[in-house]
Structures are given as C-alpha cells and as structure tokens.
ROMINU-708080 format. One record per residue (C-alpha): residue in one letter; x, y, z. Coordinates in Angstrom, 3 decimals, decimal comma. Layout:
<sites>
SITE | a | X | Y | Z
...
</sites>
This chain:
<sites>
SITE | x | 81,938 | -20,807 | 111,167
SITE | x | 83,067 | -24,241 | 109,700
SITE | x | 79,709 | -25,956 | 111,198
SITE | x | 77,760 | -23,087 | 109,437
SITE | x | 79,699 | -23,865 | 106,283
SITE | x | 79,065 | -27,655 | 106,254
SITE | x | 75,860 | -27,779 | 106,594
SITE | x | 73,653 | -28,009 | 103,632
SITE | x | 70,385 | -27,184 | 103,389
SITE | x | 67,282 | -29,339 | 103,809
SITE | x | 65,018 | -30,601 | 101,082
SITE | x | 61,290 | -31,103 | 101,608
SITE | x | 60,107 | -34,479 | 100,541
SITE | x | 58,123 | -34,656 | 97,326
SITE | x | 54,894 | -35,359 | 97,456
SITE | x | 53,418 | -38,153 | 95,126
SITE | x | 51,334 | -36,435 | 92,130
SITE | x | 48,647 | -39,416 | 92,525
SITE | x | 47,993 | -37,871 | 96,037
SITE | x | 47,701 | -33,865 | 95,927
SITE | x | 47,574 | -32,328 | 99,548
SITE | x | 44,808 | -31,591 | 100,714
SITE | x | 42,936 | -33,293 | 97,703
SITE | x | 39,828 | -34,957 | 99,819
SITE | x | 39,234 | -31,774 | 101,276
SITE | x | 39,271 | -29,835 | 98,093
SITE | x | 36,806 | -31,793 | 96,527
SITE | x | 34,502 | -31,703 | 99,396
SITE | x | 34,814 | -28,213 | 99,500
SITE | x | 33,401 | -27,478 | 96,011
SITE | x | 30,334 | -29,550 | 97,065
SITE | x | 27,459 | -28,672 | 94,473
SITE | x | 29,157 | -25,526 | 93,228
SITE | x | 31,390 | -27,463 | 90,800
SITE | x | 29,496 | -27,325 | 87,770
SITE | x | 28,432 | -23,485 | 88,343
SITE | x | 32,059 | -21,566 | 88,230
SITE | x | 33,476 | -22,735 | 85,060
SITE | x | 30,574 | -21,312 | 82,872
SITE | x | 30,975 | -17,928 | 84,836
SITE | x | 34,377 | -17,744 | 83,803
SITE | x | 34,211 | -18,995 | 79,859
SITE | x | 31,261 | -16,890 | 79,298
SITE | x | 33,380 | -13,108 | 79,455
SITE | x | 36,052 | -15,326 | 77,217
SITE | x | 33,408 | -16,423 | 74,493
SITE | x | 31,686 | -12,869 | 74,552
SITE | x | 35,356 | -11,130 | 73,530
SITE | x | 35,873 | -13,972 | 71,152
SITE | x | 32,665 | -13,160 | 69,570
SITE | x | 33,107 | -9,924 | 69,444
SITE | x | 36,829 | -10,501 | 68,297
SITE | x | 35,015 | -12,511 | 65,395
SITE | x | 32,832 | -9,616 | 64,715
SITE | x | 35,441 | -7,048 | 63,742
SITE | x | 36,925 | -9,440 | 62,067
SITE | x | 34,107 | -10,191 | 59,996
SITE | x | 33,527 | -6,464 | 59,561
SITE | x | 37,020 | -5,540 | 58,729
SITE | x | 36,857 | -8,852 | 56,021
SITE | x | 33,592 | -7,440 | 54,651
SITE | x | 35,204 | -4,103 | 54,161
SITE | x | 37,748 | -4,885 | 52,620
SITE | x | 36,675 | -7,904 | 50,361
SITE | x | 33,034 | -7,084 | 49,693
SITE | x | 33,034 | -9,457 | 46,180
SITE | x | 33,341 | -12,733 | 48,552
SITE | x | 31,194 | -11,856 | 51,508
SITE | x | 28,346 | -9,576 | 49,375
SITE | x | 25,937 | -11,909 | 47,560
SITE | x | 22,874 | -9,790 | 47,099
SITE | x | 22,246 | -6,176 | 46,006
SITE | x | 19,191 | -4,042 | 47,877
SITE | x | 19,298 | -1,088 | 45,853
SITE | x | 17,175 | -2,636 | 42,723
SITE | x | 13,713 | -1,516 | 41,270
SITE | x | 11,040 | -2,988 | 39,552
SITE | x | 11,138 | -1,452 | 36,161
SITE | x | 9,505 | -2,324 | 32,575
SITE | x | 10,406 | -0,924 | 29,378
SITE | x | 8,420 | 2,210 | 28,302
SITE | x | 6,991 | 2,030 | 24,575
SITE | x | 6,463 | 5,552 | 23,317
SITE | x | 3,438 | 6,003 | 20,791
SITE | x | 4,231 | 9,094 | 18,424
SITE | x | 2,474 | 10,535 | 15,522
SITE | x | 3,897 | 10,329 | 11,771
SITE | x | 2,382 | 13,576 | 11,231
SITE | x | 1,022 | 16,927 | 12,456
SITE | x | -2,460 | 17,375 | 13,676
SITE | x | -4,396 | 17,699 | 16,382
SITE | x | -5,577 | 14,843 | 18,828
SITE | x | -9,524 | 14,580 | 18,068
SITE | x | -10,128 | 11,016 | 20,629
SITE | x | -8,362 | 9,033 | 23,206
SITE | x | -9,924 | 5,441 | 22,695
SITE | x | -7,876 | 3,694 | 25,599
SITE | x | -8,154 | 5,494 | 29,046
SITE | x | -4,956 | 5,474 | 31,429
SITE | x | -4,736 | 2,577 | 33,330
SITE | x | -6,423 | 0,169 | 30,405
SITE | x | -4,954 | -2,836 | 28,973
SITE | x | -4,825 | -3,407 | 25,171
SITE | x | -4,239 | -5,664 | 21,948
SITE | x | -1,478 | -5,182 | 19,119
SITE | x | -3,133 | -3,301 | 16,284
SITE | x | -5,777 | -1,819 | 18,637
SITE | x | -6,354 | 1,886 | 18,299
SITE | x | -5,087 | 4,216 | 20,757
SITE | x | -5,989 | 7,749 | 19,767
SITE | x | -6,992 | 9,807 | 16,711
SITE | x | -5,602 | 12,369 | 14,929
SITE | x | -7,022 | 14,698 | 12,510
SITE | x | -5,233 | 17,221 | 10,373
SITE | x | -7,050 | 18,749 | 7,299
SITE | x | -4,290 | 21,019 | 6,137
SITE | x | -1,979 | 18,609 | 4,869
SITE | x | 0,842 | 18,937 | 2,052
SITE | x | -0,872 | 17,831 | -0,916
SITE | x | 2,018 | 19,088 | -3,011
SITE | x | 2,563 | 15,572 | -4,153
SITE | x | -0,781 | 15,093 | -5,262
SITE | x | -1,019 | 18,555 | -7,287
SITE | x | 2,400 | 17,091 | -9,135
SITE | x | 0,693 | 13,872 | -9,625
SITE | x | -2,475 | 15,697 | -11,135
SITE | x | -0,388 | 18,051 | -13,411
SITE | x | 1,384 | 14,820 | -14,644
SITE | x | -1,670 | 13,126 | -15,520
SITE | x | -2,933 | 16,193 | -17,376
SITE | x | 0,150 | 16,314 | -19,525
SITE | x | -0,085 | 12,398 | -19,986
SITE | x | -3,575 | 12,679 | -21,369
SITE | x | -3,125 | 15,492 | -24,071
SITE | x | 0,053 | 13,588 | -25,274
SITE | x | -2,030 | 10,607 | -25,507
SITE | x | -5,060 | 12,524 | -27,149
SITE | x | -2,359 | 14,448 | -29,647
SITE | x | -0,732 | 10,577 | -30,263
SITE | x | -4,077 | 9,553 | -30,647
SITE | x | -4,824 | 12,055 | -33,280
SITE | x | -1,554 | 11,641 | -35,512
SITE | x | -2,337 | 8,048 | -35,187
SITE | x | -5,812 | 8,569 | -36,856
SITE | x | -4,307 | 10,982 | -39,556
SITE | x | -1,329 | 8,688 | -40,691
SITE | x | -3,915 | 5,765 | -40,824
SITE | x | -6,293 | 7,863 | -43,295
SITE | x | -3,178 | 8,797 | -45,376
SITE | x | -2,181 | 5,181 | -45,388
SITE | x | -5,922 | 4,172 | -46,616
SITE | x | -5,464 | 6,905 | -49,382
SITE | x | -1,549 | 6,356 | -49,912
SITE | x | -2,981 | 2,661 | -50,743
SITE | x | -5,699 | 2,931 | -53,134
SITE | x | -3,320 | 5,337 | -55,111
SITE | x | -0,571 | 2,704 | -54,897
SITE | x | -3,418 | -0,038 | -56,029
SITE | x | -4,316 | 2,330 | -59,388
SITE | x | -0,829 | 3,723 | -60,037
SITE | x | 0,333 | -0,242 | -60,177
SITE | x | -2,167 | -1,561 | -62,553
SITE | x | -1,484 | 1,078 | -64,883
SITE | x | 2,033 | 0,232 | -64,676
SITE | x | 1,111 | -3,463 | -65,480
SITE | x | -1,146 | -2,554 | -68,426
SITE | x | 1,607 | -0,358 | -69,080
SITE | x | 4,137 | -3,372 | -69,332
SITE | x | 2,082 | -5,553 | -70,690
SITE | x | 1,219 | -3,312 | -73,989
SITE | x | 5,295 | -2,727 | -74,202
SITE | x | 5,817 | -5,973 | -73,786
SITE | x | 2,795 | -7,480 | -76,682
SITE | x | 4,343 | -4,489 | -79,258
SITE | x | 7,650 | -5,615 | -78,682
SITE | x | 6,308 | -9,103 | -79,498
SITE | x | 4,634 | -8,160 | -82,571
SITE | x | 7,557 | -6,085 | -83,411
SITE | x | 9,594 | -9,450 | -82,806
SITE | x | 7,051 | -11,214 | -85,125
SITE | x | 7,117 | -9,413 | -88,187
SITE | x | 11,092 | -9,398 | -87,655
SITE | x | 10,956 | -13,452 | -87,969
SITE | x | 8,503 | -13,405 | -90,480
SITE | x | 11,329 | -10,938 | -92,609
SITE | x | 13,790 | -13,290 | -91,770
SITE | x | 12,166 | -15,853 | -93,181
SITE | x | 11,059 | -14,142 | -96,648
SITE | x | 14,516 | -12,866 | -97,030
SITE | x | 15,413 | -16,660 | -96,367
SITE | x | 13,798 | -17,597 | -98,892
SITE | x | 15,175 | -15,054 | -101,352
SITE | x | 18,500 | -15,676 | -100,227
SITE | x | 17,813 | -19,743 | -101,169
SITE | x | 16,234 | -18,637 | -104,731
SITE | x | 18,917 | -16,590 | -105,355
SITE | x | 21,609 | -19,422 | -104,799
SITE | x | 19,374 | -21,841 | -106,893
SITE | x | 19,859 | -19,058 | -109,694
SITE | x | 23,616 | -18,601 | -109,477
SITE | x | 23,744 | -21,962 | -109,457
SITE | x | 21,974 | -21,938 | -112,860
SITE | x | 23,824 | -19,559 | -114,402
SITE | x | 21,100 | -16,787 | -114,239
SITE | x | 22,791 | -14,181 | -111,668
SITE | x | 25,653 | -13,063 | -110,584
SITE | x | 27,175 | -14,298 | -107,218
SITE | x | 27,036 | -10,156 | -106,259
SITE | x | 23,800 | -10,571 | -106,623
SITE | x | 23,404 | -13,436 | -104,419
SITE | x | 26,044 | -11,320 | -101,571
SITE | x | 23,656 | -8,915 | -101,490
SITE | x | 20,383 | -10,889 | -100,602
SITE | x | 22,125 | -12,417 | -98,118
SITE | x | 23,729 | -9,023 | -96,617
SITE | x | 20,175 | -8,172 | -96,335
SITE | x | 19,253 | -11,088 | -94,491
SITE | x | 22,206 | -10,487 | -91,848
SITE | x | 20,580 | -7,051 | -91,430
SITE | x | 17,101 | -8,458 | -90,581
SITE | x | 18,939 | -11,425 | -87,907
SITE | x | 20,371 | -8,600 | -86,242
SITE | x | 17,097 | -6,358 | -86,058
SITE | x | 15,571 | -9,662 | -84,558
SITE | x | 18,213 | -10,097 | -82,118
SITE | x | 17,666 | -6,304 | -80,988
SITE | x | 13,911 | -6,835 | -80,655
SITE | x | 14,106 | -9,741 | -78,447
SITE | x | 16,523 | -8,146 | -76,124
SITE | x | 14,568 | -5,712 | -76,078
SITE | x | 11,552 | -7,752 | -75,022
SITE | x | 13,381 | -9,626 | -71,848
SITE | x | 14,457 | -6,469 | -71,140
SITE | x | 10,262 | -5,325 | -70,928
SITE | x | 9,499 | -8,751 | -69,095
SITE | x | 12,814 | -8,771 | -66,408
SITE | x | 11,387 | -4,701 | -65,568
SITE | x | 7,477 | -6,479 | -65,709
SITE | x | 8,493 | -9,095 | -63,366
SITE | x | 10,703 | -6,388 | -61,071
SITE | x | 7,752 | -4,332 | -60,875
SITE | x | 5,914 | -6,938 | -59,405
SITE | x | 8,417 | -7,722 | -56,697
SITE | x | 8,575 | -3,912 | -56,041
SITE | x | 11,805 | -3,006 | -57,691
SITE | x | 11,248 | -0,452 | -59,863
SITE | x | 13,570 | 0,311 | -62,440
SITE | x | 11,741 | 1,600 | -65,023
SITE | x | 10,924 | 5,580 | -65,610
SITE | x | 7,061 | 4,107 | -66,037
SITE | x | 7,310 | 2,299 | -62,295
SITE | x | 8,272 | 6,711 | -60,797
SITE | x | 4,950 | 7,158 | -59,558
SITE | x | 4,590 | 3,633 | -57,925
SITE | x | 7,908 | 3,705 | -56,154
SITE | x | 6,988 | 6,740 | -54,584
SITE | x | 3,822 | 5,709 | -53,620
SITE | x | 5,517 | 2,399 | -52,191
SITE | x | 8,001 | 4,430 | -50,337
SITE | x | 5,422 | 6,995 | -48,740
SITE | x | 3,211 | 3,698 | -47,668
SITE | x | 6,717 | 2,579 | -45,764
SITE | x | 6,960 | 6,006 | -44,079
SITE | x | 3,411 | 5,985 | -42,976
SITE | x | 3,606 | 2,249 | -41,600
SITE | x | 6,981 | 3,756 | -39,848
SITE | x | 5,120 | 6,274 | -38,732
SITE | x | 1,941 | 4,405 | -37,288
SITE | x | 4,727 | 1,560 | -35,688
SITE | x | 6,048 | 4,571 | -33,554
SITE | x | 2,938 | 6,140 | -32,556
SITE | x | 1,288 | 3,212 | -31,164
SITE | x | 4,256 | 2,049 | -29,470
SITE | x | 4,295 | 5,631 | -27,677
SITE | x | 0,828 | 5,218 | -27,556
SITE | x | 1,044 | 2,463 | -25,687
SITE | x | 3,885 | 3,741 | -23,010
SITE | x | 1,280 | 7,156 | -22,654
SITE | x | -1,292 | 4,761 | -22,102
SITE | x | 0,685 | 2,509 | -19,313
SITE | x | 2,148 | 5,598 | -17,516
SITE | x | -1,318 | 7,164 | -17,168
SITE | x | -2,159 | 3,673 | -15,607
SITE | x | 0,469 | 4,076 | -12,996
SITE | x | 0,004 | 7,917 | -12,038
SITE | x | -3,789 | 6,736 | -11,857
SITE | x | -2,741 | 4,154 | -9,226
SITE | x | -0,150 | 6,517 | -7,545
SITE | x | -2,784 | 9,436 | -7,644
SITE | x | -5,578 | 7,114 | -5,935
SITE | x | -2,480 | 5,851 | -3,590
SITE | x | -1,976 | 9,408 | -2,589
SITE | x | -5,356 | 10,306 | -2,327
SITE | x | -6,088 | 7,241 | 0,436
SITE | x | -2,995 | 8,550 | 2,160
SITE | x | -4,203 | 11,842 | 2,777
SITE | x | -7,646 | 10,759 | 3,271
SITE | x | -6,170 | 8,095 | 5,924
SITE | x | -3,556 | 11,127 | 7,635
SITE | x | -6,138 | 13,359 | 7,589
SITE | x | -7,932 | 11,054 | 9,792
SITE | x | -5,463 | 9,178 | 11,140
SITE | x | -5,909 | 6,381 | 13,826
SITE | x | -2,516 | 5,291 | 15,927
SITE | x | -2,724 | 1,842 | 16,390
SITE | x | -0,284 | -0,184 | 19,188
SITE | x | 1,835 | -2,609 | 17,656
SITE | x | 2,594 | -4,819 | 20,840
SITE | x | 0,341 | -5,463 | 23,591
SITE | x | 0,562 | -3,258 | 26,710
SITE | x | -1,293 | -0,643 | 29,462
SITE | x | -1,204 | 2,829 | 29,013
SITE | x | 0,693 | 4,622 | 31,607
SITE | x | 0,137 | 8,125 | 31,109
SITE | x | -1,057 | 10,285 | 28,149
SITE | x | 1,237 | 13,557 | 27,245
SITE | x | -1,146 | 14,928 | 24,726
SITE | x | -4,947 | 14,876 | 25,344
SITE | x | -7,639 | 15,772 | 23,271
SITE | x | -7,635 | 18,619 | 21,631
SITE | x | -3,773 | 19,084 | 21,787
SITE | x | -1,721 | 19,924 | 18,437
SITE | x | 0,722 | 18,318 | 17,971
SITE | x | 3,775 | 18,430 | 15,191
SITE | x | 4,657 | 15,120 | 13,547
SITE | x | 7,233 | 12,703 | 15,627
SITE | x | 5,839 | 13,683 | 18,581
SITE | x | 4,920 | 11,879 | 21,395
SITE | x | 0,952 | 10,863 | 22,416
SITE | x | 1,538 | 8,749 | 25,341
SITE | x | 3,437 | 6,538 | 27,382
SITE | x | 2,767 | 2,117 | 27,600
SITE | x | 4,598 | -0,714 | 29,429
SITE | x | 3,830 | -4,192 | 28,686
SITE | x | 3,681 | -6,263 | 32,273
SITE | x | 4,219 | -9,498 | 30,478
SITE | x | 7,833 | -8,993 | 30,640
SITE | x | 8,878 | -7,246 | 33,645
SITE | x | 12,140 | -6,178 | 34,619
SITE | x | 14,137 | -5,482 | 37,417
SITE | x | 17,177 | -3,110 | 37,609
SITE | x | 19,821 | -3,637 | 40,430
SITE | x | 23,332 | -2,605 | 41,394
SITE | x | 26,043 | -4,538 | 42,092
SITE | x | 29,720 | -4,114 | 42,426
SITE | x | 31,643 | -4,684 | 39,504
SITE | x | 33,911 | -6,995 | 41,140
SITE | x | 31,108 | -9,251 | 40,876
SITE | x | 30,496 | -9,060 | 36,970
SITE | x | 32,075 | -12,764 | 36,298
SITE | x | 29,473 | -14,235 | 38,665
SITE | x | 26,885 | -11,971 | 36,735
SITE | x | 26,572 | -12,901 | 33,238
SITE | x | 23,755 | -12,873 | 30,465
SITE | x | 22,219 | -15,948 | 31,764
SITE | x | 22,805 | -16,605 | 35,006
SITE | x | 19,982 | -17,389 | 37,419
SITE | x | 19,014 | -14,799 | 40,790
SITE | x | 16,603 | -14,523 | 43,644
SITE | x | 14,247 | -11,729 | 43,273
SITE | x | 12,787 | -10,788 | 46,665
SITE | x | 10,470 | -7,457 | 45,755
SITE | x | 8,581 | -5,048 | 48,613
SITE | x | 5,092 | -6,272 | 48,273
SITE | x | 4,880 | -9,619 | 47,098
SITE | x | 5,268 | -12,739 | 49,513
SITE | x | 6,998 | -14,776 | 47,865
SITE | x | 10,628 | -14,911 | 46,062
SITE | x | 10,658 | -14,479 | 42,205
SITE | x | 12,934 | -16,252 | 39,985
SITE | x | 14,942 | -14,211 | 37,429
SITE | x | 17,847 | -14,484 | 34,678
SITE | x | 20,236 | -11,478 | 33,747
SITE | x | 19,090 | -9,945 | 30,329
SITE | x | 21,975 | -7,100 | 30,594
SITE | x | 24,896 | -5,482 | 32,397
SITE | x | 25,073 | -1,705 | 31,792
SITE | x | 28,236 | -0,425 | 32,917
SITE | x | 26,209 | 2,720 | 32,838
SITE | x | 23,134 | 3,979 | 32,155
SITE | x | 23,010 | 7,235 | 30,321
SITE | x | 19,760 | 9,471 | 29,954
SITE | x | 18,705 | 8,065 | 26,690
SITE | x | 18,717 | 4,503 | 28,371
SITE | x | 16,757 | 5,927 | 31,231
SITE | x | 14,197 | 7,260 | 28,940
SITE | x | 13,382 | 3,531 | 27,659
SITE | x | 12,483 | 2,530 | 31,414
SITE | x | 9,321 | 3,584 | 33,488
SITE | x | 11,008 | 4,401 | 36,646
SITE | x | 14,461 | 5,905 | 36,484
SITE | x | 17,410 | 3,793 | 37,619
SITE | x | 18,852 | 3,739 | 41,382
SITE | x | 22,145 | 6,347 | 41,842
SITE | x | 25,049 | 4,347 | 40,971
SITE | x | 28,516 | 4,583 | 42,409
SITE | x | 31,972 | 3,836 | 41,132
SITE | x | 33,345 | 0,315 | 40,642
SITE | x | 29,342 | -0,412 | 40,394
SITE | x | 27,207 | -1,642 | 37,619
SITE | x | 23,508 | -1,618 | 36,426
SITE | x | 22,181 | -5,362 | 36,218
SITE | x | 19,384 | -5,661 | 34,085
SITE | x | 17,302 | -8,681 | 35,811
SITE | x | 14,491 | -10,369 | 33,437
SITE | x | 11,895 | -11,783 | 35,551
SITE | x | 10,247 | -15,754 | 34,286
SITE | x | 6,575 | -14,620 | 34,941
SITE | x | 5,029 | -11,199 | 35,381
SITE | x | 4,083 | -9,915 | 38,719
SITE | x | 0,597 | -8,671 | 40,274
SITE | x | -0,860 | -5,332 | 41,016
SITE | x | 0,323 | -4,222 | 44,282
SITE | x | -1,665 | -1,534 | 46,250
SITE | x | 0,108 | 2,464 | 45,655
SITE | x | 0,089 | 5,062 | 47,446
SITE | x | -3,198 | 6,336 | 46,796
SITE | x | -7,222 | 5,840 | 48,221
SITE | x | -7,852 | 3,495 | 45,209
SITE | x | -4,643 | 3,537 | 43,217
SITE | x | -2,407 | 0,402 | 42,216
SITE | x | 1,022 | -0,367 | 41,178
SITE | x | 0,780 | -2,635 | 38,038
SITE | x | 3,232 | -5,457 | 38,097
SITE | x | 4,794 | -3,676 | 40,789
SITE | x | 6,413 | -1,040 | 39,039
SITE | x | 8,490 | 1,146 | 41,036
SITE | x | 8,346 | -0,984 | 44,094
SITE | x | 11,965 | -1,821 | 45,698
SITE | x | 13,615 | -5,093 | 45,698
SITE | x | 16,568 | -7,071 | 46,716
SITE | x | 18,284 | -9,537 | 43,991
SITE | x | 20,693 | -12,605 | 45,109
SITE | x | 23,094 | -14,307 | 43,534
SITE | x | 22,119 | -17,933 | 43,594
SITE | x | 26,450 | -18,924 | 43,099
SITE | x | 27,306 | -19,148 | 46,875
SITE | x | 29,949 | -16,832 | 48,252
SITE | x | 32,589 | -19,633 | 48,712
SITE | x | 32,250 | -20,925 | 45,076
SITE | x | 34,558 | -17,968 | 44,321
SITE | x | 37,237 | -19,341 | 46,543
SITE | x | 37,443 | -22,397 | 45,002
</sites>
C-alpha cells in the first residue's frame, strides 16, 4: 500500500511548439488540396452573413424608410388643365381648333351665337335718351322764348329811358329858368333895397319903409335857395338814373323794365347751363348706347379666344350644343411647362422643399429629366384634381403630393392606340429621386 501511495504519477515530456508532431507529414499530406478546403468552408459562412445582412437591411428599411428611401415610383406625368368657358348663353355655331391641335394666345377657339339676348339695358339706355332729347328740345325752346322777350324787354327799356332823360332834362332846364328869374328878382329888389337906403339917408322915407324892401328881398333869397335845391335835387335823380338807380316816380317804368331784363338774363344763364349738361349727358348715353349695341352685336356672335398658348385636349360641347353662360367648351394643357406629380413620405418633406433639385426618370423616354419642386400638397382635394389632366396617384397616410416642375418639356410618346400619341407624355408613369444622398441626413 505505502509503494502505491508514494508513487506519483508520470508526466509526458512537452513537446517544443516550433516542432508539432507529425508536422512534415501533415503538410505532405494536404499535397495540392491546400488551397481548395478553406473556400468550401467560408463560402456557407459568407452566404448566412449575407443573408444575415439582408434582414437586416430589410428590417432597417422597414422601420426607417426616410434614410434608406430616396426615390418615389408612384408619380405621373401631369400638366395643368386650362378650362375655356363661355361668358354667356348660346349655342356653339364652329369649332375652329380640332382636338389634338396646337394654338396661339388670342387665337380663336370656337364660336358662339345667341340672338336672344337681354337687351334690357339697351331699352333703358334708349328710353333715357328719349327723355334727354325732349328736355333738351323743351330747354331749347324756353331758351328761344326768354331771348325774344329779352330783345323786346330791351328796346322798351331803350324808349322808356330816353323819355326819362328828356324827362329830366326839361325838369331840370325849368327849374333853371325858374332859378333865373329868382336871381334876376333878387337883384331888382337889390337894387330897391340900395335906393331905398340912399333915401332914408336923405331924409325922404322912413326907415319902415326901408325894413320893408329889404324883408322883401329876404323873401326872394330864400325862394332862390329853394329853387336851387330843388335843381341838384333834379340833376343828383338825372345822374342816378343814368347809373340805374332810380329814385324818382318818373324812373317806375324803367326800373321795372331794368329788373325784368335781370330776370330774363337769370333766366337764359340757367337754361343754357342746363342746356349744356342735357347736351353732355345725351353725349354719354350716345356713347354708352353704341357701347351696348357692339356688345350685343359682339355676344351675339361671340368668338372665345385662348389667352395662353396650349393643345386642345378634348371638347365637352360640340357644335350645335347650347350651352348656359359659365359653362365649359373644352379642355387645353400647355406642354411647355409640364409637370410631374409624385408621392413621398412625409418624413421626407425637409429634404423636399420649393426648390430643391430631383431626377425624373419617366416610362417612355430614354433619358433622365431634370426637375425642381414647384409644390408640396399635403393633400389634394377634388377641386385641385380638377386643375390637372390626369388625376393624382392614391395617397396614403404620413404621405404627401410633390408637385415636380420639369426644366424643358417632354416629347410625344406613342399611346395606346393604332395612330394615337401621348403629348408630352401625359399620363405616362415615372419615378422621381432625390438628388440629397441618403447619408446626408445622418450627418
């Protein structure tokens, strides 16, 4: 038992790690097959890493579709529609631009004829000028009569004056005379009164007598004085007279004559001046009547003109259709400015911007197109269907309509029909990419 106990159990010798056993032989072993078996063995290990690197990638994409999704393949080709209505009611007589043709701004496009038009306007217009001319006429004719009674007011005022003037003057020379005769008194009664001093003087008379000669010649001053007032009086109502202030009972007649001729003058001073306002309103209901008349002559006949350029799509009233004013005639795009409508997640509506340049790749045309977005449209109601040709792609939520304005118009494509094209590729499908790479958004 104690042998078993003390003794301890052998070690093998290590070998030395520069010399493997067995390593010669290994080596010779392998031979040519040494560079075969590795690549059968990492190629089941890259395949799951691949595929590893797949889900990944899907699950990633899933997940966070705003970094890995840079393009959008639900867009259309799409141009705004221009509707061509009529201002009024008629019926459609000619189409002058067939479907399918091209034309100019101010071209025309159809014609429209409608004889039974509201000329309610023009029968007011009429009436108005009627009544405008038999005021004018009735003016006219008061005008004439005042004038006549101002000729004859006149000549009276011409033959009542002068008789008034003769009529001062004679007051005026027998006041005069009057005036005379009273000086020439006054100077014989002078002379009496002198005498009869000399004779007092003398002894001869009595100084009563004297008093009284010269009482007498006191009388005759003051007669004098009365007579010449009298006379400026006559001249001051002369001279009045002839400055057409009459104050004198002989002037009645004149002054009434004078005022009458103010009256009449009055008179004739208002009824040209309406006159004259009859005479420029008639001018401007002529021009409004003629103005009115062209209008209906042009509605009746009316021709609706384009006021862009464009093709006409299709026409929703043909000849010979009736149509009630505001309504539409037909249908034009203008394939100088094309547009193309996409969707996009709305994650993406920083890297979407007015402005910001994309790569247009559309079904039918070989080559790439270059593009800036015009418009985001968080959604597109019916109404802002309506203004497009071809009606917008469904959209879903968190998604957004990206209104994409192409830099030069596209060509005709080839549609579905025998010998029918698409122009500017309208309706054909596209695919828009953002030009920002993906991993601009994780910086």
């Amino acid at each position: 038992m104690d042998r078993k106990v003390d003794q301890k159990p052998s070690v093998p010798a290590r070998l030395k790690p520069s010399q493997p056993p067995h390593h010669d032989s290994l080596v010779q072993r392998r031979g040519g097959s040494l560079s075969l078996r590795p690549l059968w063995q990492i190629m089941p290990r890259l395949a799951s890493y691949g595929m590893v690197a797949f889900i990944i990638w899907v699950i990633l994409s899933v997940m966070f579709p705003y970094v890995f999704s840079r393009s959008s393949e639900r867009a259309i080709v799409n141009s705004p529609v221009t509707l061509v209505t009529t201002p009024v009611e008629g019926v459609v007589t000619k189409q002058i631009v067939t479907v399918g043709s091209s034309f100019k701004a101010g071209q025309p496009l159809m014609a429209l004829q409608n004889p039974n038009m509201d000329r309610a306007l023009l029968v007011e217009l009429t009436g108005k000028q009627l009544d405008n001319q038999k005021r004018l006429e009735a003016a006219k004719a008061k005008l004439a009569s005042d004038q006549t009674r101002l000729g004859s007011t006149n000549d009276d005022f011409k033959r009542y004056q002068a008789s008034a003037e003769r009529e001062h003057a004679a007051r005026i020379r027998g006041i005069e005379a009057r005036l005379s005769v009273a000086k020439q008194q006054i100077d014989q009664q002078q002379d009496v009164v002198n005498r009869n001093q000399a004779m007092q003087w003398a002894g001869a008379v009595s100084q009563a007598y004297t008093d009284a000669s010269r009482n007498q010649l006191t009388v005759l001053s003051g007669s004098r004085d009365a007579i010449q007032a009298e006379l400026d009086s006559a001249r001051n109502s002369s001279e009045a007279a002839h400055s057409k202030v009459f104050s004198s009972s002989a002037d009645g007649a004149v002054g009434a004559l004078t005022q009458r001729q103010d009256e009449l003058k009055a008179d004739i001073g208002q009824v040209q001046a309406e006159i004259q306002q009859l005479e420029e309103y008639g001018t401007e209901v002529d021009k409004l009547i003629a103005s009115e008349q062209q209008r209906l002559d042009r509605i009746s006949n009316l021709d609706i003109k384009a006021y862009n350029n464009g093709v006409v799509e299709d026409v929703l009233a043909p000849p010979g259709t009736r149509v009630a004013a505001g309504a539409t005639l037909m249908r034009t795009t203008n394939c100088s400015e094309p547009n193309v409508v996409a969707v996009f997640p709305r994650s993406l509506s920083k890297d979407l911007l007015p402005g910001a340049t994309v790569t247009v790749l559309i079904d039918g045309v070989p080559t790439p197109q270059a593009g800036t977005v015009a418009e985001i449209m968080p959604r597109a109601p019916d109404g802002d269907q309506a203004r497009y040709f071809v009606p917008f792609p469904p959209i879903e939520k968190n998604e957004i309509y990206l209104i994409v304005r192409l830099r030069k118009p596209l060509p005709d494509l080839p549609g579905h029909g025998v010998a029918s094209t698409d122009r500017c590729a309208l309706g054909h499908w596209a695919k828009v990419s953002i030009d920002r790479p993906w991993f601009r958004r994780l910086i």
